[in-house]
N, C-alpha and C positions, 0 to 999 in steps of 0.2 A: 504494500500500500504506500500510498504518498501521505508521508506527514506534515503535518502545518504548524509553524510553531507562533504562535503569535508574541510581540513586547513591545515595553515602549508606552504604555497603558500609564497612568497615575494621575495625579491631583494637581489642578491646573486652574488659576483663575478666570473670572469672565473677561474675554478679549484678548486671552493668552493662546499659546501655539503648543501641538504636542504632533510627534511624528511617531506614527506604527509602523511596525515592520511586519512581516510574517514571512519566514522562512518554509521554502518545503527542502525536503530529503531527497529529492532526486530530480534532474533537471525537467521540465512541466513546459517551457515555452514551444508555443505554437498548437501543444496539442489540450490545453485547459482553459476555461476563462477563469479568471480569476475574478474575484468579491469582496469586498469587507461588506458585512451586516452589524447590525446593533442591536440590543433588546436592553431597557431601559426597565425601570423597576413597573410592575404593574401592567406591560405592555408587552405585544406579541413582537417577536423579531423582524427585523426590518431592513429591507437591502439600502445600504449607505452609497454603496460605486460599485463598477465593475472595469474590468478592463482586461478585453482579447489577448489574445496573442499576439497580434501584431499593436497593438497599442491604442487599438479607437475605446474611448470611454467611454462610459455616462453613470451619471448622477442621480440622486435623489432631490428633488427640487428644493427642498428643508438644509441642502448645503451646496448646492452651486454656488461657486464665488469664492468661498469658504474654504474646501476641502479639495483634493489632487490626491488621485488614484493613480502610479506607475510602479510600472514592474522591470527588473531590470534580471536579465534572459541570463547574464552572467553569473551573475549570485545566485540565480534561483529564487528572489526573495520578491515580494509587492506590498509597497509601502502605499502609505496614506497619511498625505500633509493634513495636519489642520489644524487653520488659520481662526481669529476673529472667536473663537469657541464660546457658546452660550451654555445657561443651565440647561437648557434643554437636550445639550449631547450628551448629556451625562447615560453612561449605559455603560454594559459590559459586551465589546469591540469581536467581532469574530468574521476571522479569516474562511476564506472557504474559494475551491476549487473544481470546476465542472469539465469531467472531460470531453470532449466534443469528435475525437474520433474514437470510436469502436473497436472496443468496447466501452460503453458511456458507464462513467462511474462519477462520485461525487466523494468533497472530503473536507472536515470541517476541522479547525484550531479549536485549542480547547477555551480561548476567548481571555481578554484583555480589561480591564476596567477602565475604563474613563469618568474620574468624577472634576465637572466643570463647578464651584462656587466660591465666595468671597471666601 
C-alpha cells in the first residue's frame, strides 16, 4: 500500500500562515490525484484542494485566495500553503490519494490538527 504521512498541523493565530506537508512511501506522480480534506469538530469531512498529477488544481470556494495545493513528483510529498487563516479552519487536516489508473485504489493520512484562534 501507499502510505500518507501527514505534518506541519498546530496552533496558529487568526491571519497567520501554516504549511502541511504529506509524504507518501513510494513515488505516486502521475498515477494518483492527490487531496487535503478537513473535518472540523461537529462536522462531516470536507475536501479543502486537490491537485492531479500533472498539476491542475482546484479548491474549495471557503479558501480560494487563501490556500495553494502543490505537489512536488521529486519528494513524493503535496503540500498545502495556508495563508490569511481564520477560526473557521480550524479542523483536523487529512491527506488523501486517488488512484486513477487501474487498479483504482484510495489512501488516506492518518490526519493533522489545525487549530486557528487568539
Amino acid at each position: 500500500q501507499v502510505q500518507l504521512v501527514e505534518s506541519g498541523g498546530g496552533l496558529v493565530q487568526p491571519g497567520g500562515s501554516l504549511r502541511l506537508s504529506c509524504a507518501a512511501s513510494r513515488s505516486i506522480s502521475g498515477l494518483y490525484v492527490m487531496g487535503w480534506y478537513r473535518q472540523a469538530p461537529g462536522k462531516q469531512r470536507e475536501l479543502v484542494a486537490i491537485v492531479t498529477g500533472d498539476g491542475s488544481t482546484n479548491y474549495a470556494d471557503s479558501v480560494k485566495g487563501r490556500f495553494t495545493i502543490s505537489r512536488d513528483n521529486a519528494k513524493n510529498t503535496v503540500d498545502l500553503q495556508m495563508n490569511s487563516l481564520k477560526p473557521e479552519d480550524t479542523a483536523v487536516y487529512y491527506c488523501n490519494g486517488r488512484r486513477v489508473v487501474s487498479p483504482p485504489s484510495e489512501y488516506w493520512g492518518q490526519g493533522t490538527q489545525v487549530t486557528v484562534s487568539s
